[in-house]
C-alpha positions in Angstrom: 4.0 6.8 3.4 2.6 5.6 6.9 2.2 8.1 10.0 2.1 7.2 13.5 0.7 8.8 16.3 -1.7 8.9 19.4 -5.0 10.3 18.5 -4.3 13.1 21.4 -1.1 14.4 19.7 -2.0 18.3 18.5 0.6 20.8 17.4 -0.1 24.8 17.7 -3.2 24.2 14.9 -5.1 21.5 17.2 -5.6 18.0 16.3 -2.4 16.4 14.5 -4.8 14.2 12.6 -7.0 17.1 11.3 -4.0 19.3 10.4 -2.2 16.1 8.7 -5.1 16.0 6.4 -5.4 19.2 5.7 -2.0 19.6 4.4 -2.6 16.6 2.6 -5.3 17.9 0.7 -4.0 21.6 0.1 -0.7 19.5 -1.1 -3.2 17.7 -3.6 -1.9 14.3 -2.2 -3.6 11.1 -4.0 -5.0 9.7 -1.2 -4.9 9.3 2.8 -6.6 7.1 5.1 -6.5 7.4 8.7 -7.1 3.9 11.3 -7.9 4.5 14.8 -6.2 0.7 16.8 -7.8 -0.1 20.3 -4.5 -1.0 21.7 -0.4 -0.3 20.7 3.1 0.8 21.8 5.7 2.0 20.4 9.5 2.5 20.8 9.1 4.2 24.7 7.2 0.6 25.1 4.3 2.3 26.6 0.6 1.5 26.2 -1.7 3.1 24.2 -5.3 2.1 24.1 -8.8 3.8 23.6 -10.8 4.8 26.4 -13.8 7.0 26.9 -12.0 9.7 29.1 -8.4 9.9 28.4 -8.6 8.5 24.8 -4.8 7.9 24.1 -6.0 5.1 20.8 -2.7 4.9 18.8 -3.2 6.3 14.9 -2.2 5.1 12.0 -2.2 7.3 8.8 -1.3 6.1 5.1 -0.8 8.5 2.1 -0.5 7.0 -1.3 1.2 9.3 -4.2 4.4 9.4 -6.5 7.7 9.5 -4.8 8.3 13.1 -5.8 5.0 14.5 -4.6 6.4 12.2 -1.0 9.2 13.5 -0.7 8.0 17.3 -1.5 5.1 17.0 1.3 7.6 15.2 3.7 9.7 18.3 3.3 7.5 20.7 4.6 6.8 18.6 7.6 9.4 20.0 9.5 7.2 21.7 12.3 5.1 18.0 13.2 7.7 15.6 12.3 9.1 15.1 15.7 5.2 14.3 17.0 5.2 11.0 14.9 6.9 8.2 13.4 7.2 8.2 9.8 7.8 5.5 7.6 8.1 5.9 3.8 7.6 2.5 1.5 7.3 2.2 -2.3 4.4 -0.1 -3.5 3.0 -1.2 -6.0 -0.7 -0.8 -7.0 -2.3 -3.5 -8.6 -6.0 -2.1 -8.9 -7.1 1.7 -8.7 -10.8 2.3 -9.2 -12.0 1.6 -12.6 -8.3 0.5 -13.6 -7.2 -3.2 -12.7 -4.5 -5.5 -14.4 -7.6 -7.7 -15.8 -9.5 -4.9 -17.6 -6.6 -3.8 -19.2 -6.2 -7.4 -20.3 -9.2 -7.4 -22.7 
């Protein structure tokens, strides 16, 4: 699943990035990587770029799991959702660490 956001978006906990994570984590999630862009917009077509005082840098967060464990953390997003878009995909992974389609090969 892929969040997006500005990096200035907070809820009633603070940053929406750090609480993201952290719900993540307590949820026992696989994996989630956050990307800071320099420049984006989105569907109000305003501009959203990094800057040194007013840093507005648009977000992109990506959580990787099994479509049950999704759909259970997407559920108890209710209080965020509407602070972000949210964009659920299924993939498929082709290596995973120590795991890869060639080592299973030999």
């Amino acid at each position: 699943m892929t969040f997006f956001f500005s990096a200035r978006a907070a809820d009633h906990h603070g940053s929406l990035l750090v609480h993201l994570f952290q719900r993540a984590r307590r949820a026992k999630l696989a994996g989630a990587t956050a990307f800071e862009a320099l420049e984006g917009y989105g569907a109000s077509g305003g501009l959203h770029r990094h800057h040194a005082l007013t840093d507005d840098a648009p977000v992109m967060v990506i959580m990787v799991d099994r479509r049950d464990r999704i759909e259970a953390f997407l559920a108890d997003l209710d209080d965020v959702a509407d602070k972000m878009t949210i964009m659920v995909s299924d993939v498929d992974v082709l290596a995973n660490g120590a795991w890869s389609p060639r080592s299973a090969e030999s």
